[in-house]
C-alpha positions, -999 to 999 in steps of 0.1 A, spaced: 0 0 0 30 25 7 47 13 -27 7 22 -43 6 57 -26 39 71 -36 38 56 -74 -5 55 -82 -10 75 -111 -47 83 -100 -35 98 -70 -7 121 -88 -35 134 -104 -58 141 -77 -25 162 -62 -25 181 -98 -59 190 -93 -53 199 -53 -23 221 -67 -48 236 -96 -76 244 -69 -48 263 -48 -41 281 -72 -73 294 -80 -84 300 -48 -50 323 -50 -63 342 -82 -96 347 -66 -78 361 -32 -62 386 -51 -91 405 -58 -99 416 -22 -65 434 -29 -57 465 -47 -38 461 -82 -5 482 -88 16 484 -125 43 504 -128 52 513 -162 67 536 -185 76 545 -223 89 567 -248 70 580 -276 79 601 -306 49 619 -324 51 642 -357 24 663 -358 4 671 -395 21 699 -414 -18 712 -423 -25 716 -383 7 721 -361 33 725 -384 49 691 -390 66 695 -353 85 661 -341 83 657 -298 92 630 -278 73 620 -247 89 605 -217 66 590 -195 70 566 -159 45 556 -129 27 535 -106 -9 529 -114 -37 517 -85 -68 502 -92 -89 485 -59 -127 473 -60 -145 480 -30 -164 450 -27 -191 466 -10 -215 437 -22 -196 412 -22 -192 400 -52 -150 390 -48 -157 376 -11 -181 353 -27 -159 343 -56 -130 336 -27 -156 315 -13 -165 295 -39 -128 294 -44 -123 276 -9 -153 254 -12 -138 241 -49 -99 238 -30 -119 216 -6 -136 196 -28 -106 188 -45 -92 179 -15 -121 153 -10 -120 141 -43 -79 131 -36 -87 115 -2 -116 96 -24 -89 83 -46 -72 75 -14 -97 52 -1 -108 37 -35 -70 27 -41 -58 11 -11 -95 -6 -10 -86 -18 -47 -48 -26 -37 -64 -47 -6 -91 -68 -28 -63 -76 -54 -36 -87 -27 -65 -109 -9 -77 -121 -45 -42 -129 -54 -38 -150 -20 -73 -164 -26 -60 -178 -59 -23 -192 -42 -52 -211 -15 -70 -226 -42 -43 -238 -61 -26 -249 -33 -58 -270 -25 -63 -284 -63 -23 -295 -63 -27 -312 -28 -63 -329 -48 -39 -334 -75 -12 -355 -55 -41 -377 -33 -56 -382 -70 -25 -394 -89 -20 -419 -54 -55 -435 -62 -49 -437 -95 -18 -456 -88 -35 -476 -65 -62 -486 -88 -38 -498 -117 -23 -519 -95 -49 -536 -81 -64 -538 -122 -33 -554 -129 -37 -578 -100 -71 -587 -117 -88 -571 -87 -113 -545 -104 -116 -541 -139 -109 -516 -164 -139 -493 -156 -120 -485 -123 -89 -477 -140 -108 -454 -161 -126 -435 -136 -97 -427 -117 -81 -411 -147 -110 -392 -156 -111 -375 -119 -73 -371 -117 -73 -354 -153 -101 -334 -148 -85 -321 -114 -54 -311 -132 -71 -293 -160 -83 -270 -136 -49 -257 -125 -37 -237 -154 -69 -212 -150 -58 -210 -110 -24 -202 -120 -37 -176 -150 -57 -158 -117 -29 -156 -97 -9 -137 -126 -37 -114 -135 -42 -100 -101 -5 -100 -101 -8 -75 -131 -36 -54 -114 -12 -46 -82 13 -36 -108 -11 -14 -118 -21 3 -91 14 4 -79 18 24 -110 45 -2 -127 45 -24 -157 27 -54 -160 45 -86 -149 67 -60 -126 57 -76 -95 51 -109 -106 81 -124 -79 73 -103 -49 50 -121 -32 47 -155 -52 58 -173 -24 23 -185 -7 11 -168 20 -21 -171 37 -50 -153 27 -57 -124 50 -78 -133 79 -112 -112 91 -117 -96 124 -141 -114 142 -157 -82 149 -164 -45 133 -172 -15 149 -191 5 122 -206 33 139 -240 47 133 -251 62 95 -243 95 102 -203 85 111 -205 73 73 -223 106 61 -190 122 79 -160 99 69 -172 95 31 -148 114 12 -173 116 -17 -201 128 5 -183 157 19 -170 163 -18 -207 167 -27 -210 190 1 -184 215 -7 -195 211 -45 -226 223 -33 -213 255 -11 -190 264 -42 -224 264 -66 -241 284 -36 -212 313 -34 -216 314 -70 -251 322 -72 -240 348 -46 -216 365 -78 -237 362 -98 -263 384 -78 -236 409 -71 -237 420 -105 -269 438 -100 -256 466 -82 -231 489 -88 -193 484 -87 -168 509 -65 -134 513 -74 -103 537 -63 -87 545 -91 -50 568 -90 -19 576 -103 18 591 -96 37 595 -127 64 615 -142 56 630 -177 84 654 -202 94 661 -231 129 653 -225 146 629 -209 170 650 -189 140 665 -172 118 634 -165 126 632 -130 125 672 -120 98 684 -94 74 702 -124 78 668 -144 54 649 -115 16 644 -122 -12 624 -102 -48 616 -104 -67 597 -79 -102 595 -78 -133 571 -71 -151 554 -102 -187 536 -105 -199 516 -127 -234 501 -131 -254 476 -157 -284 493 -166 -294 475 -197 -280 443 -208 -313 429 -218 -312 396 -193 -278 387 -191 -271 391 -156 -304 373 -150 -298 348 -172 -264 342 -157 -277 339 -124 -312 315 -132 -282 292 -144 -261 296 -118 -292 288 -94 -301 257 -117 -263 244 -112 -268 252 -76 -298 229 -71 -279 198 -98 -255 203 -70 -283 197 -41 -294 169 -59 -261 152 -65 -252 159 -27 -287 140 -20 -278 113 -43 -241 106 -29 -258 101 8 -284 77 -5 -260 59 -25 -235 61 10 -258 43 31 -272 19 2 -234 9 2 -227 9 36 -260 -16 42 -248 -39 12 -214 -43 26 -230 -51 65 -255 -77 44 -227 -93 22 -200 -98 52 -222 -111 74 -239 -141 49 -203 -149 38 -193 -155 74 -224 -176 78 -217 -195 42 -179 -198 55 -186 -213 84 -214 -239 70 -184 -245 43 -161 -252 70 -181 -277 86 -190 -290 51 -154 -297 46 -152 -316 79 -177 -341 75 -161 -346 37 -132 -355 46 -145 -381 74 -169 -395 42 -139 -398 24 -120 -414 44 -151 -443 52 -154 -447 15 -117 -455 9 -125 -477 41 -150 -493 24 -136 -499 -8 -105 -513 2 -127 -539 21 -149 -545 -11 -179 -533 5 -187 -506 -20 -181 -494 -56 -152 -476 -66 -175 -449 -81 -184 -439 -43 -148 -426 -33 -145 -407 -69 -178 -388 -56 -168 -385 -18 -129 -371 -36 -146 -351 -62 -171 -333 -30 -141 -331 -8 -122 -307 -35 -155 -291 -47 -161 -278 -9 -124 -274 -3 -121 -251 -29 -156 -234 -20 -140 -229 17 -107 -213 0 -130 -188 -24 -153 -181 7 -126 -173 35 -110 -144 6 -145 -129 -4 -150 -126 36 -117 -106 37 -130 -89 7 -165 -81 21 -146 -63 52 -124 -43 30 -160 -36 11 -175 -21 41 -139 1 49 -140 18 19 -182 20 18 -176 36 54 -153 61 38 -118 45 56 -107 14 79 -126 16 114 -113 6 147 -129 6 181 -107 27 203 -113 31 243 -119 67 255 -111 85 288 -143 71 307 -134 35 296 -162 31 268 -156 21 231 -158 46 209 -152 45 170 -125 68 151 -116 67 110 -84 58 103 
């Protein structure tokens, strides 16, 4: 998970977009500032010989110039606001890509591990199949069961090995999809962990909190959220165009008509001096600005609405799916129990003559069926937990607070 947060490509470009945002939000601060240019130039002008004589002057000019809107409506605070609002939603949106990548890295490594288990139990099928088999021949060669035997017991063994190569293709395409997320090449990871490990093991118990917890850790929710105050500020601009806007205007320059003289007391001038300006017919564009700016704002409201009911749709999936695959997994593992005490009787059996050789290839072929079942089950348990992390907007764990009772923090 480290190696996925330092080399993701998704999240090195939700930092882009956090480093875009910040820099808006700095563009828009700027405006509750005032504005100053220095400048200066050199002009020569010839006059027309028909009105001034044809004279040739040159024009030195240099100064500061000041320009600051008095934002007595409001207009630049609620662009800076909306400016904030976007910077945090950003922020959201990279702490979304967060969760959703380590919750992906997570599922892959447990799939990956789920897919070592299985094979693991189909190679171990494999061996006990290949010993029957062997067993079989020689007692068909002893003239103690006849061919159909023999046949049977290659049919299972076979059939059992053909189902290796597709475990072995699973482990190496979730082996790709870490190299992935890790932001590598595929087949870049492919000896890191390929010795087997065991597949991740499930708490016995999660503290999930109460709905609202999830309304407050989902990173997407409180995305929504700021979305929705940026749209709302924006409205607020866009009704700040009604009214007039104040401005200080002014000036300190130096102005001659040489240059030796430019910086002489008689070559200084000023001007400084308030200016308004106000709309008065722009037949419905600052109304038309702001009915779309309200109809963005309340897309906004609705998509806020949507990400809650979709937070808690996800959260009570996850809670449903975790808890029936424990059930299923534990059914499984006492399944597997009383398969491997019927195989065992059957190859009893058998070797006493009491029954067919047709009722150990069934009690073999259940044994792997539900073995393999067990292995699937115990990773999509693991799975179903990192399911409910991620739906709960980051891992949970029950904590003890000063007076001594649990309580529940994001992590």
């Amino acid at each position: 998970m480290e190696q996925a947060v330092d080399g993701s490509l998704t999240l090195k470009e939700a930092h882009a977009r956090v480093k875009e945002a910040r820099a808006r939000r700095r563009i828009g601060k700027a405006g509750l500032y005032p504005t100053v240019e220095v400048s200066g130039s050199i002009t020569r002008q010839k006059g027309s010989r028909d009105t001034g004589g044809g004279l040739i002057t040159d024009l030195y000019n240099a100064g500061f110039d000041a320009n600051w809107e008095l934002d007595f409506f409001g207009r630049v605070r609620r662009s800076v606001e909306a400016a904030d609002a976007d910077l945090q939603a950003r922020e959201e949106s990279l702490r979304d890509a967060m969760v959703s990548l380590l919750a992906e890295v997570a599922s892959e490594y447990i799939q990956m591990r789920t897919y070592q288990e299985r094979l693991a139990t189909a190679q171990k099928n494999l061996k006990a199949l290949e010993e029957t088999y062997e067993l079989v021949r020689f007692r068909s060669e002893a003239g103690l069961v006849d061919e159909l035997d023999l046949q049977q017991a290659s049919y299972n063994m076979e059939s059992s090995r053909s189902q290796i190569p597709a475990l072995r293709s699973g482990v190496d395409s979730t082996l790709n999809s870490l190299a992935i997320l890790l932001g590598r090449n595929p087949g870049s990871v492919h000896d890191v962990p390929r010795d087997r490990g065991p597949i991740p093991v499930a708490p016995p118990s999660i503290a999930v909190g109460v709905p609202a917890d999830a309304l407050r850790q989902r990173p997407d929710v409180r995305r929504a959220e700021r979305d929705l105050a940026a749209q709302a500020a924006r409205v607020g601009v866009a009704t700040a165009d009604f009214y007039p806007k104040f401005s200080l205007l002014g000036s300190i320059g130096l102005e001659s008509l040489s240059g030796g003289s430019l910086f002489s007391s008689g070559a200084r001038t000023y001007s400084v001096g308030p200016t308004v300006s106000w709309p008065i017919f722009d037949a419905g564009a600052i109304r038309g600005n702001i009915e779309v700016q309200s109809a963005l704002q309340e897309q906004a409201l609705i998509a806020y609405q949507s990400a809650v009911l979709g937070a808690l749709k996800d959260v009570q999936n996850a809670l449903v799916a975790y808890s029936e695959e424990r059930h299923r997994r534990d059914a499984l593992l006492q399944s597997a129990k009383a398969a491997e005490q019927a195989l065992s009787l059957a190859q009893d059996k058998y070797k006493a003559g009491l029954v067919g050789f047709l009722t150990v290839l069934d009690a073999q072929r259940s044994l792997f069926s539900i073995q393999d079942q067990l292995a699937a089950s115990e990773g999509t348990v693991t799975t179903n937990v990192v399911r409910l992390y991620k739906a709960l907007g980051g891992g949970w764990t029950p904590l003890a607070s000063e007076s001594g009772s649990p309580t529940k923090t994001g992590r």
